[in-house]
C-alpha positions as CSV (number, residue, x, y, z in Angstrom):
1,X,0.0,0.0,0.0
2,X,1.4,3.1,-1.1
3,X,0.6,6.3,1.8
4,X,0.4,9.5,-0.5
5,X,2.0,12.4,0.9
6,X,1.0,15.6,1.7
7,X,3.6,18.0,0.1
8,X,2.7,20.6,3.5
9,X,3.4,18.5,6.0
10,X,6.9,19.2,6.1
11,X,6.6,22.8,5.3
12,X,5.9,25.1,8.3
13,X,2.8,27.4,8.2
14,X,3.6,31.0,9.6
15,X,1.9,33.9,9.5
16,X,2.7,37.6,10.2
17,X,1.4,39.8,12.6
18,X,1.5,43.6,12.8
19,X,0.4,46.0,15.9
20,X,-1.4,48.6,14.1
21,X,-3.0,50.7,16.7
22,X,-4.1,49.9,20.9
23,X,-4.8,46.1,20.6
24,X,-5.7,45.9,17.0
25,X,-3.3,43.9,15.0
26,X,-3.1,43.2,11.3
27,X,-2.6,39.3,10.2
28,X,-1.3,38.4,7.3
29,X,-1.4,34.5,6.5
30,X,1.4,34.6,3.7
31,X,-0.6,33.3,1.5
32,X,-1.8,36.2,-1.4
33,X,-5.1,36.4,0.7
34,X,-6.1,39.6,2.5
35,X,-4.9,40.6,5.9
36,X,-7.6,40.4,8.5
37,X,-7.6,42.3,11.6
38,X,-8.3,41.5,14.9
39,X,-9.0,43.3,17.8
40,X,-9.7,43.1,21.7
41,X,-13.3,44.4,22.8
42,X,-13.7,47.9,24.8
43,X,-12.3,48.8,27.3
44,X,-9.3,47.1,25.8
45,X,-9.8,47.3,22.1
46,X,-12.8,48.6,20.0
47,X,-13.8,45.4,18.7
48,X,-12.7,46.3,15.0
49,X,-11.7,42.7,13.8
50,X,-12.4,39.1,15.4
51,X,-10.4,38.4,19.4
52,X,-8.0,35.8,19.3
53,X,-11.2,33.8,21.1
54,X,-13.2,34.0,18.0
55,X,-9.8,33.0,16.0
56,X,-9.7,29.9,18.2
57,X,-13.2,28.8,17.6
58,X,-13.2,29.7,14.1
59,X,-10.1,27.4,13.3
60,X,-11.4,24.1,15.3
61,X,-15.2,24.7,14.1
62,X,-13.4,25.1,10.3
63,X,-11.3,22.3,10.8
64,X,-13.6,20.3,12.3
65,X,-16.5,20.6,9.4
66,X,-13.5,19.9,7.0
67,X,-12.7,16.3,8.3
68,X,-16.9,15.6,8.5
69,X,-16.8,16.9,4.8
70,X,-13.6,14.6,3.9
71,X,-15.0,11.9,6.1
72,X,-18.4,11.9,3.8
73,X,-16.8,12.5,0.7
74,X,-14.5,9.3,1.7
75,X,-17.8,7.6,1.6
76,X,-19.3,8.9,-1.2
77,X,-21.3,11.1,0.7
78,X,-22.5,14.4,-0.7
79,X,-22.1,16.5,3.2
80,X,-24.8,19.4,1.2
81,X,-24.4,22.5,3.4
82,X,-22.8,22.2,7.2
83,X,-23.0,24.6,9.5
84,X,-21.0,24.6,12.7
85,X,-21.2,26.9,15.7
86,X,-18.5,26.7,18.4
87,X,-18.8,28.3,22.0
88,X,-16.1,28.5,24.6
89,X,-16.8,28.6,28.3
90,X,-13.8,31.1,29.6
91,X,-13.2,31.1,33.3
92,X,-10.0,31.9,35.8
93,X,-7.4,29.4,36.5
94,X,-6.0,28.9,39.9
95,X,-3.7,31.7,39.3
96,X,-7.2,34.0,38.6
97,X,-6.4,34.3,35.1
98,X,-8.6,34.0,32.3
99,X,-8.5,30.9,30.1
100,X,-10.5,28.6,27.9
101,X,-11.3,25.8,29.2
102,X,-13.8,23.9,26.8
103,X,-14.9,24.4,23.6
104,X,-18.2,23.2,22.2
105,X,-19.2,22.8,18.3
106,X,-22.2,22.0,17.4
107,X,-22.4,20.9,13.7
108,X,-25.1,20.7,11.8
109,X,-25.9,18.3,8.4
110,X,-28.6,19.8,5.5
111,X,-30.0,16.0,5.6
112,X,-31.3,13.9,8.2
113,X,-28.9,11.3,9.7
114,X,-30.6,8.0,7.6
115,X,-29.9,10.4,4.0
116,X,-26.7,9.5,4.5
117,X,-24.7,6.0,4.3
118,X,-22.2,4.4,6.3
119,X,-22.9,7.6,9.0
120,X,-22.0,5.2,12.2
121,X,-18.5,4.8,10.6
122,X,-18.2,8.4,9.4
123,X,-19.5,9.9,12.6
124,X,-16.9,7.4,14.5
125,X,-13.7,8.5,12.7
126,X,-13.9,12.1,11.3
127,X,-12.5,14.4,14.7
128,X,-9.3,11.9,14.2
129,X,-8.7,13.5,10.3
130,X,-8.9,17.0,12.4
131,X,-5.4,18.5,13.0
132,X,-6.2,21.4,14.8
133,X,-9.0,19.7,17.5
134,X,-6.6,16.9,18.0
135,X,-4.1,19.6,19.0
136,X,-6.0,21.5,20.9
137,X,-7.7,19.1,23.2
138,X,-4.9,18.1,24.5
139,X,-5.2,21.3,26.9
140,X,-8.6,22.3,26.3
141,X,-11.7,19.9,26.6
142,X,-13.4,19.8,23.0
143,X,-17.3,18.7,23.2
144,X,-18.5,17.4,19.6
145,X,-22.2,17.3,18.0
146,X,-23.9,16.5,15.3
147,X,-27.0,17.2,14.1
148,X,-29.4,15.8,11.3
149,X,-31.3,18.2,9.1
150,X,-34.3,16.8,11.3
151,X,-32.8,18.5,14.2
152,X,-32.1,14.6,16.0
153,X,-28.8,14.2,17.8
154,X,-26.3,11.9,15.6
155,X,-23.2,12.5,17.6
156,X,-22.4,13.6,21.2
């Protein structure tokens, strides 16, 4: 069996990050894409771009509904639209500062669970295809759902 190889594995991914003005910074992901810009809410910032928060849950809710797409796909499956939403609980550690510490997503299929085939094997294996979830839940607790188009709980 021959493992095909992902030419980016081996390359690093950076990206560049500029301090514009008060807690607004300018990111550049290297990659001929625009620059976003994040920002810390008042009295800090004045929530002109997405807080590193946001970032967080927008990369593991991404990466997330990209393994259930190439976990469907893998089976044929046509994943139609999915929609994700990801909340974080933040709370103080023991040294009173403020951290994550879990991370829900909530995903949502177009179809209900029985439209699709081989689900109990899909639903069973796509977080392990998910790079960034993996790495993150090894210091923050990651709940997963998933929901049919009818609204019925498939997963979690």
């Amino acid at each position: 069996m021959r493992i095909r190889r992902n030419p980016n594995m081996d390359t690093p991914t950076t990206i560049t990050l500029v301090r514009r003005s008060g807690y607004q910074f300018e990111i550049d992901f290297g990659l001929g894409t625009p620059t976003l810009f994040s920002d810390e809410p008042p009295p800090l910032g004045e929530s002109n771009g997405p807080t590193p928060k946001h970032l967080l849950l927008a990369a593991v809710a991404n990466c997330l509904s990209a393994s259930l797409t190439f976990a469907l796909t893998k089976f044929k499956q046509d994943p139609g639209t999915l929609t994700a939403v990801a909340r974080a609980t933040v709370g103080r550690n023991a040294a009173n500062r403020l951290r994550v510490q879990r991370i829900e997503v909530e995903i949502r299929l177009e179809r209900p669970g029985d439209a699709y085939e081989h689900l109990d094997r899909i639903l069973g294996q796509f977080e392990e295809f998910c790079t960034i979830s993996m790495s993150v839940q090894q210091g923050i607790p990651i709940d997963v759902r998933v929901i049919g188009g009818d609204g019925q709980a498939l997963k979690g």
